[in-house]
C-alpha positions as a Markdown table, in Angstrom:
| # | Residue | x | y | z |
|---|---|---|---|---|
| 1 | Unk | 16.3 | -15.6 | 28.3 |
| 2 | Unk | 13.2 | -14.8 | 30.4 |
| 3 | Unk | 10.3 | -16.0 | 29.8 |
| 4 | Unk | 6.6 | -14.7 | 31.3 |
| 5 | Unk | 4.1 | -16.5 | 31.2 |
| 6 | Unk | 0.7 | -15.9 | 30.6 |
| 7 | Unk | -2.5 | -18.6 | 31.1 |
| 8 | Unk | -6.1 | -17.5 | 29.6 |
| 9 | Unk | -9.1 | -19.3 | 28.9 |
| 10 | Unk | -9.6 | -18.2 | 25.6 |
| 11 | Unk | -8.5 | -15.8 | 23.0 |
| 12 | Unk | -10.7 | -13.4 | 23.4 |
| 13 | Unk | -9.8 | -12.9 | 27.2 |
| 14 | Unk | -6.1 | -12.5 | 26.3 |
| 15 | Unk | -6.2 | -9.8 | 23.6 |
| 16 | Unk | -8.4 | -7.9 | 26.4 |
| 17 | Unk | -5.8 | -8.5 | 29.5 |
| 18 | Unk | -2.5 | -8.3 | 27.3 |
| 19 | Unk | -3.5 | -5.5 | 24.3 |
| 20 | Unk | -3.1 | -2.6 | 26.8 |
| 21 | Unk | 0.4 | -3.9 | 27.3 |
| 22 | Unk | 1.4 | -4.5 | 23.4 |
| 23 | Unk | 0.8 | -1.0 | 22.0 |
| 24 | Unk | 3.8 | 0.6 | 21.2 |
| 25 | Unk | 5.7 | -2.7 | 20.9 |
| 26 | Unk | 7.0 | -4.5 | 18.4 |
| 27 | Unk | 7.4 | -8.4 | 18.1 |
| 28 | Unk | 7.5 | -12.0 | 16.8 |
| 29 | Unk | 5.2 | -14.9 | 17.2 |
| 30 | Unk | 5.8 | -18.3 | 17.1 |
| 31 | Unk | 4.9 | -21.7 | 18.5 |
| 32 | Unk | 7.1 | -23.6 | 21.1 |
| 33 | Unk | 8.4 | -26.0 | 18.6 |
| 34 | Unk | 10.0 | -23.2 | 17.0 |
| 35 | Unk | 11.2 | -21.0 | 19.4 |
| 36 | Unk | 13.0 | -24.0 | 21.2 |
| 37 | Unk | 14.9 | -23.8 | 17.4 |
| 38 | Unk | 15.4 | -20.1 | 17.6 |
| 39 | Unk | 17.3 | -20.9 | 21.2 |
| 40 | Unk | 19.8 | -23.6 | 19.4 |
| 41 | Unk | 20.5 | -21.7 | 16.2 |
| 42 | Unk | 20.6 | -18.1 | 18.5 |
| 43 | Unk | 18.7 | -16.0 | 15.9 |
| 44 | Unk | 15.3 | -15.7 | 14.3 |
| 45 | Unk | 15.2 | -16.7 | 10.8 |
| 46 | Unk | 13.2 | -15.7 | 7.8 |
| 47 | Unk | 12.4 | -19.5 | 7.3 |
| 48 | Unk | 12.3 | -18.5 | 3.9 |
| 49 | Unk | 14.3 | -22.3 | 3.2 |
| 50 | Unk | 11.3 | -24.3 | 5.4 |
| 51 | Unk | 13.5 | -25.3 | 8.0 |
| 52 | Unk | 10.8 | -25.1 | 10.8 |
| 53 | Unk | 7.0 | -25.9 | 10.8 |
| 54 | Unk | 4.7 | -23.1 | 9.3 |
| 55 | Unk | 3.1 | -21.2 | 12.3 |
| 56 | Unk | 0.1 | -20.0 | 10.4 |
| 57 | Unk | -2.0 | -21.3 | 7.1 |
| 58 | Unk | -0.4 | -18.4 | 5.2 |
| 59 | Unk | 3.2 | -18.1 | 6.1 |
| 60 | Unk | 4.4 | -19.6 | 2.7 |
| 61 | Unk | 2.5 | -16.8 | 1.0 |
| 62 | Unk | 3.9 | -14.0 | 3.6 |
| 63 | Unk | 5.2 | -11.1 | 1.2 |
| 64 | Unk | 8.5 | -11.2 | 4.1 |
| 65 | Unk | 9.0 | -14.5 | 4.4 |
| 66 | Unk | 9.8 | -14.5 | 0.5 |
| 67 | Unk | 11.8 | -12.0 | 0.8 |
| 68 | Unk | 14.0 | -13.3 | 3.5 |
| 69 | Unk | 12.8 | -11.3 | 6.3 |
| 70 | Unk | 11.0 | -12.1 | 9.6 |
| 71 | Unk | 7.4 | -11.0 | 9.9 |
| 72 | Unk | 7.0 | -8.7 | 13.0 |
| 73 | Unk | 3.7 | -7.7 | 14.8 |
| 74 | Unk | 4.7 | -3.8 | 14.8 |
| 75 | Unk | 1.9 | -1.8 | 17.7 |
| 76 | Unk | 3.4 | 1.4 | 17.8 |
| 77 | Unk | 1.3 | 3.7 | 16.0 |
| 78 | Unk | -1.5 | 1.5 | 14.9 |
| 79 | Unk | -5.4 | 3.0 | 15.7 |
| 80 | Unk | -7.8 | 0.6 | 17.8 |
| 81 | Unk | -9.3 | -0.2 | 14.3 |
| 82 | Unk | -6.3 | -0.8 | 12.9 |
| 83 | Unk | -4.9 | -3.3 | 15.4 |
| 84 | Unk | -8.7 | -5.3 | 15.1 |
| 85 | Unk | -8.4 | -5.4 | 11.5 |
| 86 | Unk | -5.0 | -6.9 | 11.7 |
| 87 | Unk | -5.9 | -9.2 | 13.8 |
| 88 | Unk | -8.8 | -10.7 | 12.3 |
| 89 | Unk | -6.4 | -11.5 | 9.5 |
| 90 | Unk | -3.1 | -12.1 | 12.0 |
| 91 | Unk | -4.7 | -14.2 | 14.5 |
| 92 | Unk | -0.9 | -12.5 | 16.4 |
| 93 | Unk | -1.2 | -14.4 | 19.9 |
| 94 | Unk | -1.9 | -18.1 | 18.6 |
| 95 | Unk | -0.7 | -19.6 | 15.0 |
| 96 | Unk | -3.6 | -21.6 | 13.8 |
| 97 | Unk | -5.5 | -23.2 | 16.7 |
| 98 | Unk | -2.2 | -23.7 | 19.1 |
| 99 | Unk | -2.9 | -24.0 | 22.8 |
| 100 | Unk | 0.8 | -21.8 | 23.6 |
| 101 | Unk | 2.7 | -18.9 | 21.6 |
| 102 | Unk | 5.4 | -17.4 | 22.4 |
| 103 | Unk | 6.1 | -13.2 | 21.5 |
| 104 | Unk | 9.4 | -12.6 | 21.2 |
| 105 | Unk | 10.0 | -9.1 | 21.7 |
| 106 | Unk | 12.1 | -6.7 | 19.9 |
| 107 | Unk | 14.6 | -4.1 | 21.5 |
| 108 | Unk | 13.8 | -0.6 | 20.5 |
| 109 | Unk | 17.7 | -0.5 | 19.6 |
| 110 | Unk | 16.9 | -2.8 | 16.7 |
| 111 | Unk | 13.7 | -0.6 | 15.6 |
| 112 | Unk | 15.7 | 0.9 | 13.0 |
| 113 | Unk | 15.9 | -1.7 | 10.8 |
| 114 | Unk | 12.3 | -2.5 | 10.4 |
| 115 | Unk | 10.8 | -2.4 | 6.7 |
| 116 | Unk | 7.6 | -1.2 | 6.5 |
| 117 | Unk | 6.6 | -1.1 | 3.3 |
| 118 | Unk | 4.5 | -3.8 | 1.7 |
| 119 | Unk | 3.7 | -5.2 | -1.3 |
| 120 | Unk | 2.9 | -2.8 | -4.4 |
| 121 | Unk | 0.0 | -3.1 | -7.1 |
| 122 | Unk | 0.4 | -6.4 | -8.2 |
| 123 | Unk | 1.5 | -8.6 | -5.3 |
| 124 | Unk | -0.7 | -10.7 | -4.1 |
| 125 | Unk | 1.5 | -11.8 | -1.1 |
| 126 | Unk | -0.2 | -12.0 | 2.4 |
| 127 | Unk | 0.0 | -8.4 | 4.2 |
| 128 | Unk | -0.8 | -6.9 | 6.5 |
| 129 | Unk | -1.6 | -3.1 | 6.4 |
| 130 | Unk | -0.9 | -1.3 | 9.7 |
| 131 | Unk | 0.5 | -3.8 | 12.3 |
| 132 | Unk | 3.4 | -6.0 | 10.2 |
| 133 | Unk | 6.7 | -5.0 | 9.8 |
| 134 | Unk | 9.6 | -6.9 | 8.2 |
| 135 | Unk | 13.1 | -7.8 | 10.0 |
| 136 | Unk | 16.3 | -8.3 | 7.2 |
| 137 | Unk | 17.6 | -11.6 | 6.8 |
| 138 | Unk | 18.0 | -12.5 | 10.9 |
| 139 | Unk | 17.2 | -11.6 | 14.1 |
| 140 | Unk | 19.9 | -12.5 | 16.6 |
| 141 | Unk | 18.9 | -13.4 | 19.9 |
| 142 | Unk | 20.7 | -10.0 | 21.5 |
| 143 | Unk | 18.1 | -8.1 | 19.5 |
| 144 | Unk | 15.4 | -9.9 | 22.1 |
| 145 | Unk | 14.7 | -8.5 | 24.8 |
| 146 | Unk | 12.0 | -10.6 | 26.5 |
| 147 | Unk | 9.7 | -13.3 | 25.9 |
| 148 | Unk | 6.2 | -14.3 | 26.5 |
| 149 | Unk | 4.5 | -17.4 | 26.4 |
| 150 | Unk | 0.7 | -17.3 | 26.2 |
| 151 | Unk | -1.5 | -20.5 | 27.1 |
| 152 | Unk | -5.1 | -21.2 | 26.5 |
| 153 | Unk | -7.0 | -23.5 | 28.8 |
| 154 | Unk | -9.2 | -24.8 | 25.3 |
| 155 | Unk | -7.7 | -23.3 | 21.5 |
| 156 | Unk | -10.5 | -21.9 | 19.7 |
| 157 | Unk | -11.0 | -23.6 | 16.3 |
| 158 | Unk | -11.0 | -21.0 | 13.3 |
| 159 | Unk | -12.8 | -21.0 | 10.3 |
| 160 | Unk | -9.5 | -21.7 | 8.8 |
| 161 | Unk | -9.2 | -25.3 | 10.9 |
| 162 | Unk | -12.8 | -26.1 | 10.0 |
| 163 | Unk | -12.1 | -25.4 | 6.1 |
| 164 | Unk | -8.6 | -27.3 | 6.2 |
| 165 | Unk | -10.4 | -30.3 | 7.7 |
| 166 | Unk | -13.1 | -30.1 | 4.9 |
| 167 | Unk | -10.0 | -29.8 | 2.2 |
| 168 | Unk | -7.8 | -32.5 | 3.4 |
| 169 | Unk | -11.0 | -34.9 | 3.7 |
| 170 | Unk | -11.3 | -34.7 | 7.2 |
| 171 | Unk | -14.6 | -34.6 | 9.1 |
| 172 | Unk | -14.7 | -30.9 | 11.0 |
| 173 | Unk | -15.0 | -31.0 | 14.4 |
| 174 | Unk | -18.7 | -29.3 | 13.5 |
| 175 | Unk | -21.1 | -28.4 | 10.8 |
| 176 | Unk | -21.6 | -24.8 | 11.6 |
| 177 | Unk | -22.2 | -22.7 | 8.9 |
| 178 | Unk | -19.4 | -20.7 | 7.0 |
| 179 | Unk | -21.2 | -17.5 | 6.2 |
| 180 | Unk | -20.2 | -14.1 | 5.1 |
| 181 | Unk | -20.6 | -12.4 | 8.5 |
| 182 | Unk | -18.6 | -15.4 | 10.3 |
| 183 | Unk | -16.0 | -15.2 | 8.2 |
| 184 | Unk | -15.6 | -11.2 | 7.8 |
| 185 | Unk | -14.9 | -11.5 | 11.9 |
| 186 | Unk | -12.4 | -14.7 | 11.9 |
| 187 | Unk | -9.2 | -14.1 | 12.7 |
| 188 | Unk | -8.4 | -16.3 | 9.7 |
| 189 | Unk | -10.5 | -14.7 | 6.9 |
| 190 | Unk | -7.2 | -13.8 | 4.8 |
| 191 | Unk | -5.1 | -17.2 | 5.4 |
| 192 | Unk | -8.3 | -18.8 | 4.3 |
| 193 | Unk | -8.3 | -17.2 | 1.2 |
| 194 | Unk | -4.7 | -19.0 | 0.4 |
| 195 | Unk | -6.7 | -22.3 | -0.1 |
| 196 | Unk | -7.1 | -22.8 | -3.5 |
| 197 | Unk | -10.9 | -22.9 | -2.9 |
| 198 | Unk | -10.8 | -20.8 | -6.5 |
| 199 | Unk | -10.7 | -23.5 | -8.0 |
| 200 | Unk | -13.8 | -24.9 | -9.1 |
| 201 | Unk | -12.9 | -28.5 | -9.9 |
| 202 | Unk | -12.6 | -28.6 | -6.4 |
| 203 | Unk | -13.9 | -31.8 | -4.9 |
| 204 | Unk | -15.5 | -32.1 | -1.6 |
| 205 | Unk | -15.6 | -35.4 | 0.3 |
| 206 | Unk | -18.8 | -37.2 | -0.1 |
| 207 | Unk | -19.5 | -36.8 | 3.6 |
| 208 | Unk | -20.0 | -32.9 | 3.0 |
| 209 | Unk | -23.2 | -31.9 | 3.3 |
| 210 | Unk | -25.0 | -29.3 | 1.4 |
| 211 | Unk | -24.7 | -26.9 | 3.8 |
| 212 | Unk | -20.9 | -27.3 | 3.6 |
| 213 | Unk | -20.7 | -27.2 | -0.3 |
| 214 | Unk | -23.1 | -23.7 | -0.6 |
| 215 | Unk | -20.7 | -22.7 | 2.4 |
| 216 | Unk | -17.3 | -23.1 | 0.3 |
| 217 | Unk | -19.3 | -21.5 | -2.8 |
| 218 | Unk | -20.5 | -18.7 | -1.0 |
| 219 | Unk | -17.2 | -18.2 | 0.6 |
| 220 | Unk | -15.6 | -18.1 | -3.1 |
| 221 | Unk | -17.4 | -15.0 | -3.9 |
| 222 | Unk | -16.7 | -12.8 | -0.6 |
| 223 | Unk | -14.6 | -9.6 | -1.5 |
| 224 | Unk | -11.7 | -10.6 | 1.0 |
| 225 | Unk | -11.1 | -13.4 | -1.6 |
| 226 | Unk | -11.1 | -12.2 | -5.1 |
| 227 | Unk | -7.9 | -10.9 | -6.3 |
């Protein structure tokens, strides 16, 4: 298959230089890693079984995934606001902090077996409104009909990365603060919300600093959060 490829300085300059050319498509994203699997096994599966590496913080909580289809990045009729919103919760042109992705894009011939429904009242799974779709089961490769591979010349770090540092007892890369306007426009704010930061027997590492613990509070009570 052919691959494009596509080399950015940051995020933020690829969602400006490529969006124009997503709308009205539909398609898959996922790291190297995987799609080097997706080449050997000649379809795109669900993962629902774990077989290859979570590309984003929320993929075991993704309301397709547990139902054994493939999460798709659907741009055909979403609004400017719509597409923004999605992504500031479907960071859709880098899993996690990831220097490449690659899009896998899906034939118009295949359209017709998109779901697009999501989850009813209820179901808490991650979804999200306007820009996912669901695939059934597999995709097979002749489904494909192009690929992309995006590279950033430095990853930006998320909220998310910062928080999972904090949670697995690492020291972030930085102390900046994790307020309520920061987190409404990171790309992450819905996979952070799958840390069980509800909890409040919590511990933080003794190395957090006040700052950080008022942070993780505060970030407990913000509406995106609360179920």
């Amino acid at each position: 298959m052919e691959v494009k490829r596509f080399k950015f300085a940051n995020y933020d300059e690829a969602m400006n230089k490529l969006l124009p050319l997503l709308r009205g498509r539909v398609f898959h994203t996922t790291t190297a890693a995987a799609y080097a699997g997706i080449l050997s096994d000649g379809f795109i599966g669900s993962n629902k079984d774990g077989k290859y590496p979570d590309a984003y913080p929320q993929s075991k909580n993704s309301f397709f995934r547990k139902r054994g289809c493939v999460s798709m990045v659907d741009l055909r009729t979403a609004t400017d606001k719509q597409i923004e919103l999605g992504d500031m919760q479907y960071r859709f042109l880098s899993p996690s902090s990831s220097r490449e992705a690659l899009l896998l894009f899906l034939k118009s011939s295949c359209h017709d077996s998109l779901i697009l429904e999501g989850p009813g009242e209820g179901d808490y799974s991650t979804f999200v409104e306007h820009i996912e779709a669901g695939f059934p089961d597999s995709i097979p490769i002749s489904c494909i009909e192009e690929a992309w591979e995006i590279t950033f010349e430095k990853p930006d770090r998320t909220l998310i990365d910062e928080l999972d540092d904090i949670i697995a007892g690492r020291k972030p890369a930085s102390n900046r603060p994790l307020n309520a306007s920061s987190v409404r426009k990171s790309s992450a704010r819905t996979a952070m919300c799958e840390f069980d930061v509800s909890d409040e027997t919590m511990q933080m590492p003794e190395w957090a600093g006040a700052q950080q613990r008022a942070d993780l509070n505060r970030r407990r009570k913000l509406p995106a959060c609360r179920r």
